[in-house]
N, C-alpha and C positions, 0 to 999 in steps of 0.2 A: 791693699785692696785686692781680693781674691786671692790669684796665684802666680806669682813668679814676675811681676813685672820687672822688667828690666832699669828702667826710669820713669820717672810721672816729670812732666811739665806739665806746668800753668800756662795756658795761654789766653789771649783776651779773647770772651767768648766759650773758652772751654777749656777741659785738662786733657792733656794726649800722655798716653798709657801705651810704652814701648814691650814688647816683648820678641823674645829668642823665637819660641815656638810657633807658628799659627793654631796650635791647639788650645795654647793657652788662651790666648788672642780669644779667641772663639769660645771659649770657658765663659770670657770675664764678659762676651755679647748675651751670652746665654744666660746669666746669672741677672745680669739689665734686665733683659727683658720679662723674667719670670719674676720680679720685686717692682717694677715700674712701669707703668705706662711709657713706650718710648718706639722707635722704626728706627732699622737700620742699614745699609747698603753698602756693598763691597766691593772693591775695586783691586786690580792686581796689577803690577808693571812689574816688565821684563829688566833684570838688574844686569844678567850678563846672561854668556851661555855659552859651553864649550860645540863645537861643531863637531871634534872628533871623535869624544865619547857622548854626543847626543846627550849632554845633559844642561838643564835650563835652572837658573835660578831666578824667582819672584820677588816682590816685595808685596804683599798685603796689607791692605786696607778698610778699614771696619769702621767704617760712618755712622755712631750713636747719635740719635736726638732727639732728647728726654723733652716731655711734653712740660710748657713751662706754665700748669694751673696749678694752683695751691688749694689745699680743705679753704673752704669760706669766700674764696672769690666768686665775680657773677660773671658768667660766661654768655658771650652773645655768639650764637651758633648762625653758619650761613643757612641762607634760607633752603639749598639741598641736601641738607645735614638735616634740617626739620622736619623735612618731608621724609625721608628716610627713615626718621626714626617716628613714624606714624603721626606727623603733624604738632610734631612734641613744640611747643612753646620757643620761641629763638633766644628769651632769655630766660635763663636757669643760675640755680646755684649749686658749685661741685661743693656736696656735703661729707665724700671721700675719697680719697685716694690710695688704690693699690695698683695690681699691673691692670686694673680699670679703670674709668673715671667714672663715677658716681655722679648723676646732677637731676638735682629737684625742683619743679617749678613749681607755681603756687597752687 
């Protein structure tokens, strides 16, 4: 899956995709988001850090989550979603999916 992952676990709920690099890491958010409908948010903690030579080590975190509508389902939108999108109907059907979602009402 992209590049360089380190390990992939399966976890309940999701797969967690380890990597050496934060470049990578951030490869494999970018590559999500440019093929998928999905939002994602990052978070960092302090793992150690030397005081003498001023140097800090991170751990990084890359929060994926991929929107969970399929081609052909019927989608009931909140009713600020509706208004938003010019009074569009609350129920619609996603007719595709790429990094947009697609939906038609009657």
């Amino acid at each position: 899956m992209h590049k360089d992952p380190m390990t992939i676990k399966e976890m309940e709920g999701g797969i967690n995709f380890y990597y050496q690099a934060k470049n990578n890491a951030r490869k494999m958010v970018d590559f999500l988001m440019a093929v998928i409908p999905c939002q994602y948010k990052t978070s960092q903690e302090l793992v150690s850090h030397d005081i003498q030579s001023n140097i800090f080590n991170y751990k990084y975190t890359f929060f994926v989550e991929i929107t969970r509508i399929c081609k052909d389902e019927v989608v009931c939108l909140p009713i600020s979603v509706s208004r938003y999108l010019n009074h569009m109907s609350q129920v619609a059907i996603c007719t595709r999916i790429s990094d947009n979602i697609h939906l038609m009402t009657r």
